[in-house]
PASEBA-1860 file (N, C-alpha, C; in nm, 3 decimals):
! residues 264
1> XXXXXXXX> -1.307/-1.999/-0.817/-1.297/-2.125/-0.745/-1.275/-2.096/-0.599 ~ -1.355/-2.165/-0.472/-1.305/-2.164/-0.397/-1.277/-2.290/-0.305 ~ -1.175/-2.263/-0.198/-1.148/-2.358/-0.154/-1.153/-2.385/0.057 ~ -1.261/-2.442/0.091/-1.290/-2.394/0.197/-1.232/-2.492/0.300 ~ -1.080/-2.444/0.380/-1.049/-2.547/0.482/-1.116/-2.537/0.617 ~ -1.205/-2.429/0.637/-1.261/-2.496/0.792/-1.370/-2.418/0.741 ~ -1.488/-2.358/0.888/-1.628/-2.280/0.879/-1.567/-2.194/0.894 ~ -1.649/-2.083/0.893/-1.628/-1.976/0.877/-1.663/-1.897/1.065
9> XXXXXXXX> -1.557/-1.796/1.142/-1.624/-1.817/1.219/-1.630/-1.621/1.262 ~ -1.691/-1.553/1.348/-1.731/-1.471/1.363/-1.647/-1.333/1.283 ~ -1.546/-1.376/1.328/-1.414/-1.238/1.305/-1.327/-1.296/1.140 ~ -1.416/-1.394/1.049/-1.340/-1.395/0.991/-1.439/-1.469/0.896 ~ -1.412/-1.464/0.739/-1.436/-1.571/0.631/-1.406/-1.708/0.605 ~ -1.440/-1.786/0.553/-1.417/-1.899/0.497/-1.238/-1.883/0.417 ~ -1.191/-1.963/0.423/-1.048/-1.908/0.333/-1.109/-1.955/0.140 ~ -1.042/-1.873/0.056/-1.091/-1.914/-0.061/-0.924/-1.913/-0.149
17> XXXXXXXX> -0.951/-2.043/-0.228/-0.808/-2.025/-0.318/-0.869/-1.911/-0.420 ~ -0.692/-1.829/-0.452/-0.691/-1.786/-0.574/-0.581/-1.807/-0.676 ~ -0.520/-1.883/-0.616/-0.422/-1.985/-0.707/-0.318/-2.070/-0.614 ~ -0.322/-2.159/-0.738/-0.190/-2.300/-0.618/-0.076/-2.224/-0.550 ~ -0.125/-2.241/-0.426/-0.075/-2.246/-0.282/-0.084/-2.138/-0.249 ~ -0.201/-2.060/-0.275/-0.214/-1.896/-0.236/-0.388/-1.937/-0.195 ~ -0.403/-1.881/-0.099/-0.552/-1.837/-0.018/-0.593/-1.723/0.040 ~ -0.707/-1.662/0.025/-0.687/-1.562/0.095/-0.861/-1.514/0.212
25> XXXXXXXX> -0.870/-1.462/0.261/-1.010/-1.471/0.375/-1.017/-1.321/0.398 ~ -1.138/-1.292/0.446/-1.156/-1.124/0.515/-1.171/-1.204/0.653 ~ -1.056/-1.085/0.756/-1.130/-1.086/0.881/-1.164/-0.984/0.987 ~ -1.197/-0.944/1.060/-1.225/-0.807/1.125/-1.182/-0.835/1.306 ~ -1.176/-0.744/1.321/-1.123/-0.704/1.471/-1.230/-0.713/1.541 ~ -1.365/-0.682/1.484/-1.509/-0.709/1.599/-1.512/-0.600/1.635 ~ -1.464/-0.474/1.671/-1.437/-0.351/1.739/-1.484/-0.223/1.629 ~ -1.598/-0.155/1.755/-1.635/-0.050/1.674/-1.622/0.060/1.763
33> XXXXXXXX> -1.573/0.151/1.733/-1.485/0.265/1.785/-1.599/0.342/1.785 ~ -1.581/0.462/1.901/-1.663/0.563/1.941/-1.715/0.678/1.844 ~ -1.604/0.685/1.725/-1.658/0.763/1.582/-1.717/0.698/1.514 ~ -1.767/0.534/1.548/-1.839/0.473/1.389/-1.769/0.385/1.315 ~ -1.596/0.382/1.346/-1.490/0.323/1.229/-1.475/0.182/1.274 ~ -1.442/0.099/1.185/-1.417/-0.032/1.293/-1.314/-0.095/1.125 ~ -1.182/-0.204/1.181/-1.129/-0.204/1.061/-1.116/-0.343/1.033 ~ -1.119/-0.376/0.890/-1.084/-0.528/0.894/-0.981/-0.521/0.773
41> XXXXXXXX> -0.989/-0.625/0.732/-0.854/-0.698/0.661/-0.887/-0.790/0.548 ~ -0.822/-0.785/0.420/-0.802/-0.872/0.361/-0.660/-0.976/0.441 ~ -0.676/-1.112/0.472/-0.554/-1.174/0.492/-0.514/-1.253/0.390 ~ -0.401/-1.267/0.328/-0.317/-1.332/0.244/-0.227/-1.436/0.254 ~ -0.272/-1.587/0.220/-0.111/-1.652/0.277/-0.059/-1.725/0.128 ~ 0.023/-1.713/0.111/0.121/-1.746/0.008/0.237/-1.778/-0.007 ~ 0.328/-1.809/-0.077/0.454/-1.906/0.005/0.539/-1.752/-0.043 ~ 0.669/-1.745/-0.025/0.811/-1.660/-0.040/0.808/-1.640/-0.209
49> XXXXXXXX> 0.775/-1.763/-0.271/0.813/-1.747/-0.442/0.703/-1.675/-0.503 ~ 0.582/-1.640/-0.411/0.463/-1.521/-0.506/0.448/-1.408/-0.453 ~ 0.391/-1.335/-0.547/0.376/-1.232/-0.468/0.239/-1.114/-0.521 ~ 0.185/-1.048/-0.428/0.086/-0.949/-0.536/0.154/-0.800/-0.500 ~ 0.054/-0.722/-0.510/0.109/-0.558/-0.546/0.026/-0.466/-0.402 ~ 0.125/-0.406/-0.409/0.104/-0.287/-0.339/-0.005/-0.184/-0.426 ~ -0.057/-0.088/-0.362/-0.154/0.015/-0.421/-0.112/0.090/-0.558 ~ -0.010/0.102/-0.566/0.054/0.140/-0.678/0.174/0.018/-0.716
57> XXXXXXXX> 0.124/-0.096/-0.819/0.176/-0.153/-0.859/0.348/-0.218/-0.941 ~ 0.368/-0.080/-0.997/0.495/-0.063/-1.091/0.477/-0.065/-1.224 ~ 0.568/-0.153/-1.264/0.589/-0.107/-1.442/0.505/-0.235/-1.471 ~ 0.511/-0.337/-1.401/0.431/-0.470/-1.454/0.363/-0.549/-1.355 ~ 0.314/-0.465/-1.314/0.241/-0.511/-1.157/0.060/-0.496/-1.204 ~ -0.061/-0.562/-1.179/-0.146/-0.570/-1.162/-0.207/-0.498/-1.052 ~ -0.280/-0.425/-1.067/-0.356/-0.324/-0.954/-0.446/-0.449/-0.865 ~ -0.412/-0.365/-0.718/-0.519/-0.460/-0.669/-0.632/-0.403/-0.626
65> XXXXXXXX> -0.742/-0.425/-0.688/-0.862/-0.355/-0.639/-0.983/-0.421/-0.571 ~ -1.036/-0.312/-0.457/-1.114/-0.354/-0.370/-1.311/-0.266/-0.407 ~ -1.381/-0.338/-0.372/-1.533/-0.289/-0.463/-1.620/-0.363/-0.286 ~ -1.642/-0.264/-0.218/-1.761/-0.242/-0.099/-1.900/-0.219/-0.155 ~ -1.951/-0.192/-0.277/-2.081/-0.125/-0.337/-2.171/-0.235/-0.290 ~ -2.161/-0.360/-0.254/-2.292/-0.443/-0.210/-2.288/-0.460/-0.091 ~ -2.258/-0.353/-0.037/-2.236/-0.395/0.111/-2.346/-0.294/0.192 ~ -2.420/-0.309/0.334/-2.495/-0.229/0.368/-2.467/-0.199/0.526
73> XXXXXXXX> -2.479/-0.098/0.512/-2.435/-0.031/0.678/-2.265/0.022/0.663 ~ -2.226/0.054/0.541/-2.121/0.103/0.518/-2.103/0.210/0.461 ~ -2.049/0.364/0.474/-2.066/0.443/0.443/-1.926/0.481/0.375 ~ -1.844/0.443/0.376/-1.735/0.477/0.335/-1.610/0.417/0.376 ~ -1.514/0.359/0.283/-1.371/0.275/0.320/-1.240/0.360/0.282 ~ -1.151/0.326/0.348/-1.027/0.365/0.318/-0.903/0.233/0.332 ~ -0.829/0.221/0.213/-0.737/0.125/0.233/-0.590/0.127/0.278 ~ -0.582/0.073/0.371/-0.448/0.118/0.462/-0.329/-0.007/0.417
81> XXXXXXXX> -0.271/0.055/0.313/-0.158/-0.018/0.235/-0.016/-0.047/0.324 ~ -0.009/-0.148/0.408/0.131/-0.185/0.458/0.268/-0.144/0.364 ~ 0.375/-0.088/0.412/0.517/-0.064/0.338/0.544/-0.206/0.225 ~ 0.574/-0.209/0.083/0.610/-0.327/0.018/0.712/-0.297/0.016 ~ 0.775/-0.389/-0.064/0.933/-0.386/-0.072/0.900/-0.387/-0.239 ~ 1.060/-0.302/-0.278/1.091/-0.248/-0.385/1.176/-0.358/-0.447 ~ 1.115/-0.441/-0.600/1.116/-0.520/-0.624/1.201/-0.474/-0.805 ~ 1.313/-0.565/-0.838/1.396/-0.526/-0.956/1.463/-0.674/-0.999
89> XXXXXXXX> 1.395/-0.774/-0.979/1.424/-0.859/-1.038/1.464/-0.925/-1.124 ~ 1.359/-0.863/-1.218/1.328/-0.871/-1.373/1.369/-0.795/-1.467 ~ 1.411/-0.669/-1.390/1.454/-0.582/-1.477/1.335/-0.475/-1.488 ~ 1.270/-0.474/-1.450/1.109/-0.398/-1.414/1.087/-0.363/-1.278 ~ 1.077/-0.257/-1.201/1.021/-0.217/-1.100/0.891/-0.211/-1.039 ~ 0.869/-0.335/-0.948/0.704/-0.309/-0.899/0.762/-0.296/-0.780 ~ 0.629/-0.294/-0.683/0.575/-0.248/-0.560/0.520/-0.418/-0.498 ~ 0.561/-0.494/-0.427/0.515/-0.645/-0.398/0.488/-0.612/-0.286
97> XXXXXXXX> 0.401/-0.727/-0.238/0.433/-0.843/-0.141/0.472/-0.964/-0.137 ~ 0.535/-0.973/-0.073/0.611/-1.161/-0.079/0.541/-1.242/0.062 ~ 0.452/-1.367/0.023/0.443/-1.464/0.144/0.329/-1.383/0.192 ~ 0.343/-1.446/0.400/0.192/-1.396/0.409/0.176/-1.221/0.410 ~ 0.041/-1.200/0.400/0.049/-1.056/0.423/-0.118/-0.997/0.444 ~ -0.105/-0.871/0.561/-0.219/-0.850/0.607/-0.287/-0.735/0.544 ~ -0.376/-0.724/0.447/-0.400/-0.588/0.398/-0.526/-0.485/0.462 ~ -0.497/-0.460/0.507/-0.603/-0.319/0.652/-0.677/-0.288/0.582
105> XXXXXXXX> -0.842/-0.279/0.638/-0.935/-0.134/0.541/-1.000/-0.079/0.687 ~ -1.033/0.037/0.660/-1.087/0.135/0.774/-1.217/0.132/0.728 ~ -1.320/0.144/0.763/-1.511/0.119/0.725/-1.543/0.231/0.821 ~ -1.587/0.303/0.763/-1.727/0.378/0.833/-1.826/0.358/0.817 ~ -1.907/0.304/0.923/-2.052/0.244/0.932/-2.106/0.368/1.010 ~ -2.262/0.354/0.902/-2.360/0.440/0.964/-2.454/0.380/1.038 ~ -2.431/0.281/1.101/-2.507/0.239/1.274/-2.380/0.156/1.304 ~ -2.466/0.040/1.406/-2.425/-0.033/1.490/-2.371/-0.167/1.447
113> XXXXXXXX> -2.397/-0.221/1.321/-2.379/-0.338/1.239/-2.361/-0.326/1.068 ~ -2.295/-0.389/1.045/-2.356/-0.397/0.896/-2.316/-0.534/0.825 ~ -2.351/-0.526/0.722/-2.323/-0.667/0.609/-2.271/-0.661/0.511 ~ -2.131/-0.661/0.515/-2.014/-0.609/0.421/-2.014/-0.752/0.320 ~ -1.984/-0.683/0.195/-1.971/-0.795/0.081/-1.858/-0.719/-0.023 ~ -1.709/-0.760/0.022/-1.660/-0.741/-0.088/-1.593/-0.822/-0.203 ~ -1.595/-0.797/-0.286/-1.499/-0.811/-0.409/-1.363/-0.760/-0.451 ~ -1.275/-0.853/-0.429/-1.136/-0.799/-0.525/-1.076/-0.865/-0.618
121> XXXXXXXX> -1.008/-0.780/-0.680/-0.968/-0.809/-0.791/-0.807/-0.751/-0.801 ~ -0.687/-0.872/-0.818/-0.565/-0.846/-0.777/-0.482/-0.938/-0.832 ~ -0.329/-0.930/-0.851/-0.254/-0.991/-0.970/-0.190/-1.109/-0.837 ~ -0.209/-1.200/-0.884/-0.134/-1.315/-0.809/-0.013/-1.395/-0.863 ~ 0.152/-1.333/-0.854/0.257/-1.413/-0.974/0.334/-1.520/-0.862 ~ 0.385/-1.627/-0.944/0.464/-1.723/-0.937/0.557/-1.730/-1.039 ~ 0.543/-1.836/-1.128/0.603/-1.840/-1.269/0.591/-1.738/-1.337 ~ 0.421/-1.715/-1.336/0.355/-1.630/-1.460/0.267/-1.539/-1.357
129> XXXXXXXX> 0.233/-1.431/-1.405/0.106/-1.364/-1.318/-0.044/-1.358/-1.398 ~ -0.085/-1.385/-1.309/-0.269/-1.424/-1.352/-0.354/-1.326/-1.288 ~ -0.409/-1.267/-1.310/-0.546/-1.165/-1.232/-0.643/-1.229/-1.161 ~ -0.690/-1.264/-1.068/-0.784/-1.327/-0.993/-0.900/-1.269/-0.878 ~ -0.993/-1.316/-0.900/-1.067/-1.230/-0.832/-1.174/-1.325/-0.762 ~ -1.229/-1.241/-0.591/-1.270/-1.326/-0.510/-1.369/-1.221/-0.489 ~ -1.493/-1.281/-0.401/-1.583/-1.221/-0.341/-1.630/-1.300/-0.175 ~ -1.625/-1.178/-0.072/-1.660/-1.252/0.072/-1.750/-1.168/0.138
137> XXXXXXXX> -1.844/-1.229/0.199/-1.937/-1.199/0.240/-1.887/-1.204/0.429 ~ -1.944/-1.111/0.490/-1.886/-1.091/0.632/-1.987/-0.983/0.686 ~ -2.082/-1.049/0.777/-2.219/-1.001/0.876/-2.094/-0.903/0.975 ~ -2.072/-0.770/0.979/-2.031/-0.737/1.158/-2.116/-0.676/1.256 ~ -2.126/-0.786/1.341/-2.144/-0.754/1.449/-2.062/-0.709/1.589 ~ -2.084/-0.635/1.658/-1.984/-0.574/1.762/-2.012/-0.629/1.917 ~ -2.038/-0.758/1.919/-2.069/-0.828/2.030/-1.993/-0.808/2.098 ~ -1.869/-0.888/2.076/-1.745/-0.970/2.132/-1.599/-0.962/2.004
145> XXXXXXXX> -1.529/-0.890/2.101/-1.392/-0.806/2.031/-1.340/-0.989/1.959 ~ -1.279/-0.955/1.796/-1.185/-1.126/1.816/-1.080/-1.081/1.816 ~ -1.017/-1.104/1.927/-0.882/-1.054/1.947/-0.766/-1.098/1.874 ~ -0.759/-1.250/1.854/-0.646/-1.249/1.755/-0.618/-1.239/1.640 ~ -0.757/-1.231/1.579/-0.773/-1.114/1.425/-0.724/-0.989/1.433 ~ -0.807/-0.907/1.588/-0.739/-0.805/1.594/-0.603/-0.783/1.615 ~ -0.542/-0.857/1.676/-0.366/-0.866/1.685/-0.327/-0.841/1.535 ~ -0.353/-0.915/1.430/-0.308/-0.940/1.306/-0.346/-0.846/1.267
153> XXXXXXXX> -0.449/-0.776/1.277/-0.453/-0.626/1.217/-0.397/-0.528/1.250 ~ -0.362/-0.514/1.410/-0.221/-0.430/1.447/-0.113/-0.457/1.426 ~ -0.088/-0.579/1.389/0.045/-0.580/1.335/0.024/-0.529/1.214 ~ -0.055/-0.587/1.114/-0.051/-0.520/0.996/-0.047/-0.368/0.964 ~ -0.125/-0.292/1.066/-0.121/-0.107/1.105/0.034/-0.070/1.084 ~ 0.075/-0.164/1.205/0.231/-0.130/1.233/0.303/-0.087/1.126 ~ 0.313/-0.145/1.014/0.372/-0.163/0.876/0.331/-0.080/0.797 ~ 0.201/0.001/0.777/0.139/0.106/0.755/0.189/0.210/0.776
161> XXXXXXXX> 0.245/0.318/0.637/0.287/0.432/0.656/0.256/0.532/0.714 ~ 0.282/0.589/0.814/0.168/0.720/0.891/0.238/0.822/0.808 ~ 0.124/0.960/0.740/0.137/1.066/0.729/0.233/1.164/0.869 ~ 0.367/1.213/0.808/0.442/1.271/0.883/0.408/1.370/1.011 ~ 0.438/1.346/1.084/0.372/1.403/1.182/0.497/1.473/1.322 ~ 0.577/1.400/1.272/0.690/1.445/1.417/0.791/1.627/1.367 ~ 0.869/1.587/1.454/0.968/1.715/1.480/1.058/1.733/1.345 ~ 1.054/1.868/1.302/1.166/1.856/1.179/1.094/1.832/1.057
169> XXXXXXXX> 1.186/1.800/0.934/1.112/1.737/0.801/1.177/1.664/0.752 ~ 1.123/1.517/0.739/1.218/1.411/0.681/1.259/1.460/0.523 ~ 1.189/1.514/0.449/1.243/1.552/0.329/1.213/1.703/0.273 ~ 1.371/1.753/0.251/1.436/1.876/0.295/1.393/1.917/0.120 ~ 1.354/1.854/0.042/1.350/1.917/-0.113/1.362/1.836/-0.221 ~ 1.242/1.859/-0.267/1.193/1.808/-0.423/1.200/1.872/-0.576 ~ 1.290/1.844/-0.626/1.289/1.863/-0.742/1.346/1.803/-0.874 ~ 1.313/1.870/-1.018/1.327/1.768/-1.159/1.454/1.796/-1.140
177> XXXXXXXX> 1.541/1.685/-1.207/1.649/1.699/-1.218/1.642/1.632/-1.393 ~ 1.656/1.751/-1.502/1.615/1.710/-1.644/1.727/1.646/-1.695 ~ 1.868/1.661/-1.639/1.953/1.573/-1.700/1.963/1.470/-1.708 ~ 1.950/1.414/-1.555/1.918/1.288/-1.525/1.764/1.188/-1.540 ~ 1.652/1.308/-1.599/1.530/1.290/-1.589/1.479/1.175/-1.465 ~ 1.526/1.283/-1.375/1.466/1.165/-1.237/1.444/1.306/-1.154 ~ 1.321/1.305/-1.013/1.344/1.314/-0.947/1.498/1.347/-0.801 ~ 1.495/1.493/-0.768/1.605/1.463/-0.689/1.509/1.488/-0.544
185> XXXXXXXX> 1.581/1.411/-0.454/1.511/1.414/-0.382/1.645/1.448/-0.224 ~ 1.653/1.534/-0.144/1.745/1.590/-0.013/1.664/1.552/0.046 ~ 1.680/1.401/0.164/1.609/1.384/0.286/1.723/1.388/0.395 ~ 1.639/1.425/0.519/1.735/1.473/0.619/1.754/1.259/0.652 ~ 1.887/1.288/0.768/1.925/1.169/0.822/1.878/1.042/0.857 ~ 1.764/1.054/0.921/1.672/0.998/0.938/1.595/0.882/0.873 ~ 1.612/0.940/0.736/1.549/0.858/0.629/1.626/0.727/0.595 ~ 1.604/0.609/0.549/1.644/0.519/0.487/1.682/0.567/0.324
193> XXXXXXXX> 1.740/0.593/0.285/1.791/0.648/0.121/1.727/0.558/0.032 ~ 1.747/0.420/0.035/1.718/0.294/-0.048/1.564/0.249/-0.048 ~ 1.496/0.318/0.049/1.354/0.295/0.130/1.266/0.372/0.032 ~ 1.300/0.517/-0.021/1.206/0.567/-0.057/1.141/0.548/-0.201 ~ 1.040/0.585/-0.195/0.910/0.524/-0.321/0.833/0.635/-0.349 ~ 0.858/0.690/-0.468/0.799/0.813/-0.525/0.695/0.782/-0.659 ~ 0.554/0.849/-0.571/0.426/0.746/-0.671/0.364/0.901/-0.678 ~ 0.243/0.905/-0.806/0.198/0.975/-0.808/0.029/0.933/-0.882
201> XXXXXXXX> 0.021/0.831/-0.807/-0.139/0.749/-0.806/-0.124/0.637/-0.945 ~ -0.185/0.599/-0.918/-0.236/0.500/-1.051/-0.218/0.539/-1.170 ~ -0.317/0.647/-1.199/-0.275/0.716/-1.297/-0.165/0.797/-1.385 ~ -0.051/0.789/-1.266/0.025/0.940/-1.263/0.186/0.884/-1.332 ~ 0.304/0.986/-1.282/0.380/0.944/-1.358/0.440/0.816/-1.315 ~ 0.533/0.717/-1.340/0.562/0.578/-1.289/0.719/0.635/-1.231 ~ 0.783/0.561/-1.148/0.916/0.626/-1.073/1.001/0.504/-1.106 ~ 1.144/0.502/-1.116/1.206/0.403/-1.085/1.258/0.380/-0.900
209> XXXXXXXX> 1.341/0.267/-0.888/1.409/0.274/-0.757/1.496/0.363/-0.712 ~ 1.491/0.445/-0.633/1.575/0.474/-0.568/1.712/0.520/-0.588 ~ 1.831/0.588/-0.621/1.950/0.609/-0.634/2.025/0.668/-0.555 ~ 2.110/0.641/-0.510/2.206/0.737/-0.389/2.307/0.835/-0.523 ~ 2.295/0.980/-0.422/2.394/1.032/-0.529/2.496/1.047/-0.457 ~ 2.578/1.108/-0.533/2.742/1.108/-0.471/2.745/1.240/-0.341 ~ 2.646/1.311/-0.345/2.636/1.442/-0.282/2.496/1.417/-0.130 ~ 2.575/1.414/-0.049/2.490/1.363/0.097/2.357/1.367/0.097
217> XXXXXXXX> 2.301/1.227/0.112/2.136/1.287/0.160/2.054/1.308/0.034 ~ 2.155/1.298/-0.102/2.005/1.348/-0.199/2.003/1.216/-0.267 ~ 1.879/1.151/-0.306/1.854/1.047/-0.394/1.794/1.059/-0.506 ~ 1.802/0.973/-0.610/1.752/1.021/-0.715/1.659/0.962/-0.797 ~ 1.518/0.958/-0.824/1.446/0.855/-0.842/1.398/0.869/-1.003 ~ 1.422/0.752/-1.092/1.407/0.812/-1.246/1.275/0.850/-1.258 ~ 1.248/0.902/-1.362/1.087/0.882/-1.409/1.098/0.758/-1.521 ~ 1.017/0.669/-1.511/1.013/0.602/-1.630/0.895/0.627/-1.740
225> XXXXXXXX> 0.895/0.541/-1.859/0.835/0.559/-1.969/0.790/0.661/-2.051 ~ 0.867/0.751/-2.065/0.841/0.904/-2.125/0.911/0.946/-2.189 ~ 0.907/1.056/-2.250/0.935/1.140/-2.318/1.086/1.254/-2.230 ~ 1.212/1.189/-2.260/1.341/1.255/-2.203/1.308/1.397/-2.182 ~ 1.310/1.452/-2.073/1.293/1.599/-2.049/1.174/1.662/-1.980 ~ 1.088/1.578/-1.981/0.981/1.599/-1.975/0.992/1.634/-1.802 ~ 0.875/1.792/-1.760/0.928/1.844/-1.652/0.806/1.801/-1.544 ~ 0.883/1.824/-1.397/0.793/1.730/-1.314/0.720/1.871/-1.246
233> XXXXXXXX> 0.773/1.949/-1.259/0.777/2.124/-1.169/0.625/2.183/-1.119 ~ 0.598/2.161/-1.025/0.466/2.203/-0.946/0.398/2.099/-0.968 ~ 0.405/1.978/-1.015/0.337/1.848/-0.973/0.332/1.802/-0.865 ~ 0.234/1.707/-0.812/0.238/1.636/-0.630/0.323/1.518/-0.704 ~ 0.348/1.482/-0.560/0.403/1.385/-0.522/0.409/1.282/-0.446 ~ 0.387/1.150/-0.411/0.363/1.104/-0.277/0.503/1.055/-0.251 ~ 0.603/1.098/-0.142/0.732/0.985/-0.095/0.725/0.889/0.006 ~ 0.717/0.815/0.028/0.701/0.669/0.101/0.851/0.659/0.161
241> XXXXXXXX> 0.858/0.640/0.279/0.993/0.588/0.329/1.021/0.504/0.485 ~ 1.087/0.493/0.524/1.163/0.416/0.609/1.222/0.489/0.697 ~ 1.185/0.464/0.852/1.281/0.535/0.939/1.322/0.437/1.075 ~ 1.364/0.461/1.152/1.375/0.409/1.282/1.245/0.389/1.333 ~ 1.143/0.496/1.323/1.031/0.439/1.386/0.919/0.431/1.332 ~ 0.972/0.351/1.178/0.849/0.286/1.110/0.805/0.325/0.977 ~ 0.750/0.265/0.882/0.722/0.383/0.763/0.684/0.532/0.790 ~ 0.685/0.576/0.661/0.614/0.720/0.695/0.614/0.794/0.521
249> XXXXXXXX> 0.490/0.867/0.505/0.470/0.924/0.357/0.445/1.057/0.388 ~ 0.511/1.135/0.301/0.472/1.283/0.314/0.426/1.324/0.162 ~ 0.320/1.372/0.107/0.341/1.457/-0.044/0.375/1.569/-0.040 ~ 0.441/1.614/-0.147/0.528/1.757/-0.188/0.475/1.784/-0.355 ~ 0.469/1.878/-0.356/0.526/1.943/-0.490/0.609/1.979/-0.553 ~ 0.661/1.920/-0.652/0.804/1.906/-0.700/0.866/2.065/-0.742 ~ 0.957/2.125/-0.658/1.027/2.240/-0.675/1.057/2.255/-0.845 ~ 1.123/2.351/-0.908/1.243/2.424/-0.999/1.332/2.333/-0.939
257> XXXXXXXX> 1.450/2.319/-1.059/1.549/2.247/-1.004/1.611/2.361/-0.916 ~ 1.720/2.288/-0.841/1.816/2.386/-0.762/1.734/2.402/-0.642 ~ 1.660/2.375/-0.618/1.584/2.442/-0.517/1.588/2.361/-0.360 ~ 1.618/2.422/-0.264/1.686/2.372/-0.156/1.600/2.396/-0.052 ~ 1.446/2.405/-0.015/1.348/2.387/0.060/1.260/2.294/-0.048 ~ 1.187/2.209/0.079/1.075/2.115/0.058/0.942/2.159/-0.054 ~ 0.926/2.135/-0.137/0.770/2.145/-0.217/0.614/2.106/-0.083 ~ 0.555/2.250/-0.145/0.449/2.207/-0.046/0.306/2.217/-0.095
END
């Protein structure tokens, strides 16, 4: 179903419902960068009481997935997932968004234009959660920058975890901790403790929230749905976290317990 409150105009889609009082539109920045990349956006508006999922969902979260295959002059996407907040409501751990929210994709186009058509498919809850899925069609052309799309997409960047990159190492050591069958995790100061989010793809193992232990700096993140004991040792890892200046994700390989340098 869709639901169309105005035209549709250069830097952006028609808005389409995907459930009562949730809409959502593609729009783009107009801007095509000197490598080819140019980025646009799923935008989302929805009230405080719904919410959908981050890239890695949780224990009862709906994946949200994005499908470019009918699109032409596109060579390749990447989806740039804003920080969610760590959600325990229910007694279940997902990965949300609450209200409005801007979701980034990076496009590499092989010329000067193309005619992007995507499809997604993504869990939309209120009361109940429902799966819903939209399709938008969006000509880019690189005439004329739309700047206040593009604003909304830098803000949305902003919120976007950057791969670690500064002085030092926000997290000092990864490893199983089988008693507790969680994750231990030593991050230096820096870090938000309560912030971090330990995923290991879609597929991979599921994490609980977060734990402060009694011993400085180390947190402890469960594994859920498994088999007690079960060892995490030379597996990746992705950690997601929180600092003063902004998200930030590093992956590791989960040490031997005891082990007091970083997995790499």
């Amino acid at each position: 179903m869709a639901s169309l409150s105005f035209p549709a105009h250069a830097g952006e889609t028609a808005w389409q419902e995907l459930a009562p009082g949730t809409r959502a539109r593609l729009i783009s920045s107009d801007v095509l960068t000197a490598d080819g990349t140019t980025t646009i956006a799923l935008e989302i508006e929805m009230p405080q009481s719904s919410n959908t999922y981050w890239r890695v969902p949780g224990e009862t979260g709906i994946p949200t997935v994005f499908d470019f295959a009918g699109s032409s002059g596109v060579a390749g996407n990447e989806m740039l997932w804003p920080y969610p907040t760590i959600e325990t409501k229910t007694g279940y751990v997902d990965y949300v968004y609450r209200g409005p929210v801007v979701l980034p994709v990076e496009l590499k186009l092989d010329g000067q234009k193309a005619d992007l058509k995507a499809a997604v498919t993504m869990g939309v809850c209120s009361d109940i959660c429902v799966p819903v899925m939209a399709s938008f069609d969006l000509p880019l052309v690189f005439a004329t920058p739309d700047r206040s799309q593009g604003l909304r997409i830098t803000q949305a960047l902003a919120e976007t975890p950057l791969d670690w990159d500064g002085p030092g190492d926000p997290v000092l050591a990864v490893s199983y901790d089988a008693e507790a069958d969680a994750l231990a995790v030593l991050l230096s100061p820096e870090v938000d403790p309560l912030s971090l989010i330990a995923d290991a793809g879609l597929e991979g193992q599921l994490f609980g929230a977060p734990q402060k232990s009694p011993e400085p700096n180390l947190v402890l993140v469960p594994l859920l749905g498994g088999d007690q004991g079960r060892s995490m040792e030379g597996k990746p890892v992705r950690l997601t976290f929180m600092t003063e200046m902004g998200p930030f994700s590093v992956e590791r390989r989960v040490s031997p317990a005891g082990s007091t340098t970083a997995g790499n």
